[in-house]
N, C-alpha and C positions, 0 to 999 in steps of 0.2 A: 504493500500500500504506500508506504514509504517512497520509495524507487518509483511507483508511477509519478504521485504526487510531484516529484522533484524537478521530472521530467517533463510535465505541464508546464511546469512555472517557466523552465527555460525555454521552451520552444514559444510560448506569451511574449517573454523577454527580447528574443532574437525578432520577434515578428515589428514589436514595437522600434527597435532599434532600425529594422530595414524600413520599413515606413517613414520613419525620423531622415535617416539618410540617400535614401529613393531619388529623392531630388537633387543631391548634390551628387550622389554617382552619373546618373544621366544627365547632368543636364552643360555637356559640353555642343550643343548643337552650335552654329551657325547661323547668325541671322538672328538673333534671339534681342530681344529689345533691356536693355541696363535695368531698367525697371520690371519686377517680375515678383511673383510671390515669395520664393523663397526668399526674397531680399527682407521680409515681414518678417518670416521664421528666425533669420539671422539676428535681428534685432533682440531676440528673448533667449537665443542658446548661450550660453557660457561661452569664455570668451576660448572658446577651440581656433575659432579663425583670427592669429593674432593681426596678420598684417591685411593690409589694402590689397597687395596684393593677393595674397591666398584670399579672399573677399572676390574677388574680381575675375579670379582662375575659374571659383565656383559658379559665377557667371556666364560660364560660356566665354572663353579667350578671345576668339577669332575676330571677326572685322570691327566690333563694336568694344575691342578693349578698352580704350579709353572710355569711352559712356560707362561701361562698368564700374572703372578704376574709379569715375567720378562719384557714383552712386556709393561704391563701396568706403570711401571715406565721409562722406554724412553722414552713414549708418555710422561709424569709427567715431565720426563726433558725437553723436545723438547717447552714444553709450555712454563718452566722457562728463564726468561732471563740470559742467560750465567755468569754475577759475580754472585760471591758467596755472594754477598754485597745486590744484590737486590731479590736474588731467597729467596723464601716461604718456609716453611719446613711443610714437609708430613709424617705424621706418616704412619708406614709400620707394 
């Protein structure tokens, strides 16, 4: 009973985490516009994606990297706390 149990839980686990991350494994398309949902989700995850860039990669690289790049550091400031006294600095 033990061993089933345990084995629910993680397969629950794994399911949640692929869900969680679904969008940032696929989403190197082409063509893809800076502004997008996962840019939303990014704003509430911990902070896994430290730089602009890796922000921006998750984006979709290809012809729209800068709109990305851009979008990715508003979200970088939106996180920061407004003084300049307490914000983190992010290599770009």
């Amino acid at each position: 009973l033990f061993s089933s149990f345990r084995l629910i839980r993680h397969s629950h686990n794994n399911d949640t985490i692929n869900r969680l991350f679904s969008k940032y494994l696929f989403s190197g398309k082409a063509g893809r516009p800076a502004k997008s949902t996962s840019t939303v989700v990014l704003r509430n995850r911990d902070k896994t994606l430290k730089s602009v860039k890796a922000i921006a990669k998750s984006q979709g690289l290809t012809p729209y990297y800068k709109l990305a790049q851009r979008r990715a550091a508003a979200i970088i400031r939106s996180q920061q706390p407004k003084t300049k006294k307490h914000a983190k600095k992010f290599d770009v």
